[in-house]
C-alpha positions in Angstrom: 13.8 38.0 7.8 11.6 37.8 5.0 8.4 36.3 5.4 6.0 36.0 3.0 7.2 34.8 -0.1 5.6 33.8 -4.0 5.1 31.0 -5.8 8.3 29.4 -7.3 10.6 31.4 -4.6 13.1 28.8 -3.0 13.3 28.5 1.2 14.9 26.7 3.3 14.0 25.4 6.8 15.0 23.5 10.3 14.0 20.1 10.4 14.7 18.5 13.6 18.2 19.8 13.7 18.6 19.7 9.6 18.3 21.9 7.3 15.6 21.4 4.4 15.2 23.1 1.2 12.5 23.4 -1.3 10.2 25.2 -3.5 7.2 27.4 -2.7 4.4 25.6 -4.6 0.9 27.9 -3.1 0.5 30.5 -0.5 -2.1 30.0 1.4 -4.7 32.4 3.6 -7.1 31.2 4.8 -8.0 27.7 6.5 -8.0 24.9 4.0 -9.0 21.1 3.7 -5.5 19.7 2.6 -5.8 15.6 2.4 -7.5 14.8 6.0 -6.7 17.7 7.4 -7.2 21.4 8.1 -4.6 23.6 7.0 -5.0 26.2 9.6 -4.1 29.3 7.9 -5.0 33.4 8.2 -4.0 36.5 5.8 -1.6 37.7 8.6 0.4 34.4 9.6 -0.5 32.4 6.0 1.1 28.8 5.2 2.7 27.8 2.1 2.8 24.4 0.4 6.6 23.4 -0.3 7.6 20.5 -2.9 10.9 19.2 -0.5 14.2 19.3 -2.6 15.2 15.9 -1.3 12.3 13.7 -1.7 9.8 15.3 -3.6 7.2 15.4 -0.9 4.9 18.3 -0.2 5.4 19.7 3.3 3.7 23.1 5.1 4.9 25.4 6.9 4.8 28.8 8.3 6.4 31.7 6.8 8.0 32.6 10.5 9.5 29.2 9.6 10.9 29.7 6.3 14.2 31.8 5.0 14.4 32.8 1.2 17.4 31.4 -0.7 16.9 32.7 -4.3 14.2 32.2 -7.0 13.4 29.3 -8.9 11.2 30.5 -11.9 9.9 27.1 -12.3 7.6 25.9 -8.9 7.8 22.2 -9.9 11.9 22.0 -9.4 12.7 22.2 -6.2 16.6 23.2 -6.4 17.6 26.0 -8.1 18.6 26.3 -12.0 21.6 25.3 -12.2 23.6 22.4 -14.2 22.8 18.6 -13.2 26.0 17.0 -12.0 24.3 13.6 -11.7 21.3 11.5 -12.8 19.9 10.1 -9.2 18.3 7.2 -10.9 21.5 5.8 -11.8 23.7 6.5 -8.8 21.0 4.6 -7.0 19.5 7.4 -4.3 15.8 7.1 -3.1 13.4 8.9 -1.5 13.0 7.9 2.2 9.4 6.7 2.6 9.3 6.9 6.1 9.4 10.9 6.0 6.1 10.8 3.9 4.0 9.3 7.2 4.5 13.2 8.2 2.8 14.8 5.1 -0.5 12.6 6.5 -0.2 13.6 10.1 1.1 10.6 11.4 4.5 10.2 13.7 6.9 8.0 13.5 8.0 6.6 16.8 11.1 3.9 17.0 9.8 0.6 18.7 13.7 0.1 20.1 16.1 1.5 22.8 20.1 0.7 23.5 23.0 2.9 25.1 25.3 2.2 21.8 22.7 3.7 19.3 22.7 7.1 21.7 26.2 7.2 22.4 27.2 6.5 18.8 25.4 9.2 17.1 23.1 7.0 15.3 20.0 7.7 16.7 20.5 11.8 16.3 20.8 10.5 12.7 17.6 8.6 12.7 15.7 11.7 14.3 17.1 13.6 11.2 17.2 11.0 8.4 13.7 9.2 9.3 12.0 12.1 10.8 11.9 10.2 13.9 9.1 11.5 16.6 9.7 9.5 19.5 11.1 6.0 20.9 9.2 3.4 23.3 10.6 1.0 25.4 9.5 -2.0 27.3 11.0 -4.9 29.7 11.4 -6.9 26.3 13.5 -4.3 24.4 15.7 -3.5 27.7 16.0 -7.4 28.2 17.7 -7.8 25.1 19.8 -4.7 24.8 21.3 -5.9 28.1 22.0 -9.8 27.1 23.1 -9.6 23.8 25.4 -6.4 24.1 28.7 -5.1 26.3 27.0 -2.2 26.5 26.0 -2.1 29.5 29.0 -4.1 31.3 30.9 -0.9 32.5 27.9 0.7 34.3 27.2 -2.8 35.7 29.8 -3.2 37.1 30.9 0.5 38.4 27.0 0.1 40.6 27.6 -3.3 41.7 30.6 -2.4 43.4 28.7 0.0 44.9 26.4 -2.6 46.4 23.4 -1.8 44.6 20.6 -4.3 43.9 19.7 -5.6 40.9 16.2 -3.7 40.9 18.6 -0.4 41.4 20.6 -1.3 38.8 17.8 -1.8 36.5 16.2 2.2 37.6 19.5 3.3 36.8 20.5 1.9 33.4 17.1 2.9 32.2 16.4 6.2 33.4 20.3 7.0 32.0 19.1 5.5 28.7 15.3 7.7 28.9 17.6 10.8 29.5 19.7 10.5 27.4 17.2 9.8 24.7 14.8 12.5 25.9 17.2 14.9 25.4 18.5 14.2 21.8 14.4 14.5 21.4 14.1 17.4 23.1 14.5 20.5 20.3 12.1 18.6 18.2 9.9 18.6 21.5 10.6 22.2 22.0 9.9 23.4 18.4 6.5 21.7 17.9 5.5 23.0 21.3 5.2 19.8 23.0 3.0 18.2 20.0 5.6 15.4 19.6 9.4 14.3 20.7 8.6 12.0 23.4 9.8 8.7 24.7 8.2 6.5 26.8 9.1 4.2 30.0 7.2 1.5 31.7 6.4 0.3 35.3 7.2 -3.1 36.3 4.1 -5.2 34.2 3.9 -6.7 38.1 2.2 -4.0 38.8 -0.7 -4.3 36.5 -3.1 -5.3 38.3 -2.4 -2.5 41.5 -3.8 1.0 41.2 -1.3 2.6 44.2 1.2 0.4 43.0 1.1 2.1 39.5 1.0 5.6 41.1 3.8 4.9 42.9 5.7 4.1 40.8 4.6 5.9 37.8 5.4 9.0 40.4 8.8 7.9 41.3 9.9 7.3 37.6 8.9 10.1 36.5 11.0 12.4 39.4 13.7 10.1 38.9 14.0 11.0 34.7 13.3 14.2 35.3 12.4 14.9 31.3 9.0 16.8 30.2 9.4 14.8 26.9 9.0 11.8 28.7 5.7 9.5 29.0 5.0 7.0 31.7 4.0 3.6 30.1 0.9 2.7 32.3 -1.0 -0.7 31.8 -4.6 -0.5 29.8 -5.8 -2.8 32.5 -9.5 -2.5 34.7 -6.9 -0.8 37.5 -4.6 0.9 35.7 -8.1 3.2 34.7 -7.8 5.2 38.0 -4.1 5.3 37.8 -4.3 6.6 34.7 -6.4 9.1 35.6 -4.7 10.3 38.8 -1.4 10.2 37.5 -2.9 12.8 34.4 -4.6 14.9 37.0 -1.0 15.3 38.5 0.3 16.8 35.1 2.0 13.4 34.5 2.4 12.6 30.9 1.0 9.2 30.3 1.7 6.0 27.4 -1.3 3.7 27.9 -0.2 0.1 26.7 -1.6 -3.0 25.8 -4.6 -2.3 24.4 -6.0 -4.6 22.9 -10.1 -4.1 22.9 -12.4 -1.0 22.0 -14.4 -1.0 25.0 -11.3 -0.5 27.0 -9.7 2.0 24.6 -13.0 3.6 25.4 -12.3 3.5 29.0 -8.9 4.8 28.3 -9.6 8.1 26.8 -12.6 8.7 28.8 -9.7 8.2 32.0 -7.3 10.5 30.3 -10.0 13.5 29.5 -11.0 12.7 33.4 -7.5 14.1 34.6 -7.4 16.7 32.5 -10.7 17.8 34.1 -9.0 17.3 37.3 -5.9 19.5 36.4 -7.9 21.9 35.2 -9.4 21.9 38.4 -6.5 22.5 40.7 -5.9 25.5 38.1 -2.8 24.0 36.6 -2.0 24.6 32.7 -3.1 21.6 30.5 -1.1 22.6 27.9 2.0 20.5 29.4 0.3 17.6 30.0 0.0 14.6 27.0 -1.0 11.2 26.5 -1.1 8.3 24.1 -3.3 5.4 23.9 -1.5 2.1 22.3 -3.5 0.1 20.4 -1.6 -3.5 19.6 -2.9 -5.0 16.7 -0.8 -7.7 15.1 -1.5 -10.3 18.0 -4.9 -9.8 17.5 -5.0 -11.4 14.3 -2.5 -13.8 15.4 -4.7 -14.9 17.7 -7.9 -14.5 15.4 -6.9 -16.1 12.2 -6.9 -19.8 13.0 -10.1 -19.3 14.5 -11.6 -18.2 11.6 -10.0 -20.6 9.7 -11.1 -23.6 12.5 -14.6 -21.9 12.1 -14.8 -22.4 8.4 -13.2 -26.1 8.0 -16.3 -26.8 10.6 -18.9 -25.4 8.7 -18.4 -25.1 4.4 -21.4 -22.3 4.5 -19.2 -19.7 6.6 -15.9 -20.7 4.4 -16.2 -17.9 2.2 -16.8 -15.6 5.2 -14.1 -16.9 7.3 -11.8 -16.1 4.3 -13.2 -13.0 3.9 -12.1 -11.9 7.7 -9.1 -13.6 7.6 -6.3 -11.1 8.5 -8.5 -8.2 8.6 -10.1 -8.0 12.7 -6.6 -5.8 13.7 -7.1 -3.2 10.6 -10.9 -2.9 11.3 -10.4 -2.8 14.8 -7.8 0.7 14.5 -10.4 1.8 12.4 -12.9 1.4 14.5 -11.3 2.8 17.5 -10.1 6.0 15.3 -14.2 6.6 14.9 -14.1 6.3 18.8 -11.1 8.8 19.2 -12.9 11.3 16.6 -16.4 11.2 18.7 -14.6 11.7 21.5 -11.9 14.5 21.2 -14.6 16.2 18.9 -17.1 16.1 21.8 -18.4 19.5 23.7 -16.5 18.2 26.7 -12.8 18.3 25.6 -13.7 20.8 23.8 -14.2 22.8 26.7 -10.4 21.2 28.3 -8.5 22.2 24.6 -10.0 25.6 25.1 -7.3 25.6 27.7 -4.8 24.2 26.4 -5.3 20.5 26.2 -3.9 18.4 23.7 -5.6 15.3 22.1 -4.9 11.9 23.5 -3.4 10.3 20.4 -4.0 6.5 19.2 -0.5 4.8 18.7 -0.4 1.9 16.8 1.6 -0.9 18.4 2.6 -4.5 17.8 3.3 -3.7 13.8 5.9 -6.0 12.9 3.9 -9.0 10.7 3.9 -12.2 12.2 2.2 -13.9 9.3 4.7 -14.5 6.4 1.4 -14.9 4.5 1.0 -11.2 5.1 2.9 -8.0 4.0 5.6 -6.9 6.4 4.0 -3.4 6.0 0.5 -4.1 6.8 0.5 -3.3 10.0 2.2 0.4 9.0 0.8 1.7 5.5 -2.9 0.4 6.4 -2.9 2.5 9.6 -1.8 5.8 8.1 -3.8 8.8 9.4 -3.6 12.4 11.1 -2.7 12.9 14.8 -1.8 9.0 14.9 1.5 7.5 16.1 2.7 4.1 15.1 5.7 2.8 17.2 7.7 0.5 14.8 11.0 -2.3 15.5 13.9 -1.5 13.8 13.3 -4.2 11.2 10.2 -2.8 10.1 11.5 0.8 9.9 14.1 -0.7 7.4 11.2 -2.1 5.6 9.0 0.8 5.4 12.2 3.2 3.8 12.8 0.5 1.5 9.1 0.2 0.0 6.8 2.1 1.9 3.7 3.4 0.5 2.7 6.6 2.2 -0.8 7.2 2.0 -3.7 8.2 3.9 -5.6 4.9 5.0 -7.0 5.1 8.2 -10.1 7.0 7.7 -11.1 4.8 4.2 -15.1 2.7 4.9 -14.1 3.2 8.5 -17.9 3.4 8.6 -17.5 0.0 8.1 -15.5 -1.5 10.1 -18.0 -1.4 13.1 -20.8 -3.4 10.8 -17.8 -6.3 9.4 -16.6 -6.3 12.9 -19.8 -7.8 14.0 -19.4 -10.7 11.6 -17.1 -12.4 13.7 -20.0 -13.1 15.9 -21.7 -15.0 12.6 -18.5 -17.0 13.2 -18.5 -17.9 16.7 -15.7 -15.3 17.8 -16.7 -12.9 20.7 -14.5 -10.2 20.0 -14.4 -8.4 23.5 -13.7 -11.8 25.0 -11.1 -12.5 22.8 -9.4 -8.9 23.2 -10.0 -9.2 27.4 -7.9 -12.8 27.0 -5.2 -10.8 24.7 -4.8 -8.5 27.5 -4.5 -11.1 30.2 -1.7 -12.8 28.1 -0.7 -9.1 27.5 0.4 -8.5 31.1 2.0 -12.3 31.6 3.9 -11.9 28.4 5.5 -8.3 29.5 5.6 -9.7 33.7 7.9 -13.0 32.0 9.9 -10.7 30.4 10.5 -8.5 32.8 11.5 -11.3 35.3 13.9 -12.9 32.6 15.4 -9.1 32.4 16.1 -9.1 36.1 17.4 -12.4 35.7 19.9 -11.8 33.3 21.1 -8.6 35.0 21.7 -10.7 38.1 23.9 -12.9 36.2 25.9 -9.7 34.3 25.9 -8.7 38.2 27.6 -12.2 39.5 30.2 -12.0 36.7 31.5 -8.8 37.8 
């Protein structure tokens, strides 16, 4: 198979599962600052920038990657010469916005699990429509797939009659559902070499506050789904710090959630590098091993916004301030815990850890569905855009975002910053690590009463049957 090819030459390529086509627009040889990013290239395995036939976007890849399909003598069309049969303005046809998160480095992860969207099809046609990297699930999302659909009905009622409990039940359904889903992720897994394709499943939010609780049962799900693709969703609480970093140190691949607060996020990574050190140390391969950190945001200025407002009614001299913070503590707070995540994974210490194999512990932006109608029902998505990122979004949202997203790279602009306007909140009364401890608090009740209200309405799909 050919692989190195010229400028204007037309390729074609496997995209999780699809096939994409486009045009060689530059060849490149050696490393290269592309956007926020280091193309990283050589003379014997170069890159080459492609213009996507589809949407227009510019893509890279390597030329192991790529098959030659014919010439196209012009580099800025990306289908070959040949006669228009239609004019896709008019028939209506856009470009899907969510696939140009990737061109910036960032994954796209679906915020939503049910049986019907697996066994349908429709979510293999999300992974290769959206460009889908991974799904998340929580108490909340399982609660509702189970109440408001059959869905689940059948498999109800074929383990109730076999005198299961409602808590087996529960392990059951989900770790069918995190299979099943793990595996329609799994070549996308396979072919970025564990990078990306995961899905993630959480222990009971009862547990948050018990380190060999969370083990426990962070060990037992994990057996029970059997999936490398698969993360356990651990709670960012003060115990589930040693849990976290036991369970990595075991080669356990790890979702840190509810976070809320950079000290903790902090905490978090310094946890996760901590079991790596510890793999490493039982001479296990690192490489096999990966984690993400989930960073909630929207409730934070939920929670911050009539504060700041409350703050400036009281006193007219801060008004101007208090507007100028309003709906911006979430934003600055990503920011400034991507300036954390860069000191850190750029740091002589993991350094020595990715020398092994080790992959970076991630940020994943969570809670990005807008709650303020005031606010953008993006904001939460194209403000956070930025490389080796993951933002977990609701289906609602996702809609949104290929409808009029703005993909562009965000993340990294004044995060400088955000540290210094952080600290205004003070000016305002607002202790921001008290605030952030409090979110988390309500955090864990929030995911604990939905978790009970799940088991509560299994119990009564259980009774009817």
């Amino acid at each position: 198979m050919k692989h190195e090819f010229k400028v204007g030459d037309f390729v074609e390529w496997k995209s999780e599962g699809a096939t994409a086509r486009g045009a060689i627009l530059k060849k490149v040889s050696s490393p290269l600052k592309f956007k926020t990013f280091t193309v990283r290239a050589s003379k014997t395995e170069p890159q080459y920038f492609i213009k996507r036939a589809k949407t227009g976007l510019v893509v890279m890849h390597k030329g192991t990657a790529l098959k030659w399909i014919g010439e196209n003598e012009n580099p800025t069309q990306t289908r070959p010469a040949r006669p228009k049969k239609r004019d896709i303005k008019k028939t209506g046809v856009k470009r899907n916005r969510l696939r140009g998160l990737e061109v910036f480095g960032q994954s796209v992860w679906m915020d939503f699990i049910q049986r019907k969207m697996i066994e349908s099809g429709k979510l293999k046609k999300m992974i290769q429509k959206d460009g889908l990297g991974g799904v998340t699930s929580n108490p909340s999302i399982f609660e509702k797939a189970i109440a408001e659909s059959s869905d689940y009905d059948k498999a109800i009622r074929e383990l109730a009659g076999k005198d299961q409990t409602a808590d087996q039940i529960y392990t059951a359904i989900t770790v069918k559902d995190i299979q099943d889903t793990a595996d329609l992720f799994r070549p996308l897994y396979d072919r970025l070499d564990g990078a990306d394709g995961f899905v993630s499943l959480e222990v009971s939010p009862h547990l948050a506050h018990d380190t060999a609780g969370t083990i426990a049962e962070a060990r037992r799900l994990w057996a029970a789904v059997g999936r490398p693709n698969v993360m356990i969703k651990v709670p960012g609480t003060k115990e589930g710090l040693p849990a976290i970093r036991q369970l990595i140190g075991e080669g356990i691949n790890v979702n840190i959630t509810l976070l809320f607060g950079l000290p903790r996020y902090r905490q978090v990574a310094e946890a996760y590098i901590a079991g790596l050190e510890t793999l490493a140390a039982r001479g296990k391969p690192l490489k096999s091993t990966s984690s993400v950190a989930s960073f909630f945001l929207s409730r934070i200025d939920v929670l911050i916004d009539p504060m700041l407002k409350k703050a400036g009614a009281k006193n007219s001299s801060k008004a101007d301030l208090a507007e100028k913070l309003k709906g911006q503590t979430a934003i600055l707070s990503a920011k400034a815990a991507y300036l954390i995540y860069k000191e850190l994974f750029d740091d002589k210490r993991f350094k020595r850890l990715k020398a092994k194999g080790a992959k970076n512990q991630r940020l994943l932006w969570a809670s990005t569905s807008t709650k303020n109608p005031d606010y953008s029902d993006l904001k939460y998505v194209d403000g956070l855009i930025g490389p080796e990122t993951v933002n977990t979004i609701p289906l609602e949202t996702l809609a949104a975002y290929r409808d009029h997203g703005e993909p562009a790279s965000r993340l990294s602009h004044d995060e400088m910053g955000a540290h210094k306007t952080l600290l205004q909140l003070s000016e305002m009364g607002i202790d921001l690590d008290e605030m952030t401890q409090r979110l988390e608090d309500e955090g864990v009740q929030k995911f604990t009463k939905s978790f009970d209200l799940l088991m509560k309405t299994l119990k009564k799909k259980i009774s009817q049957h």
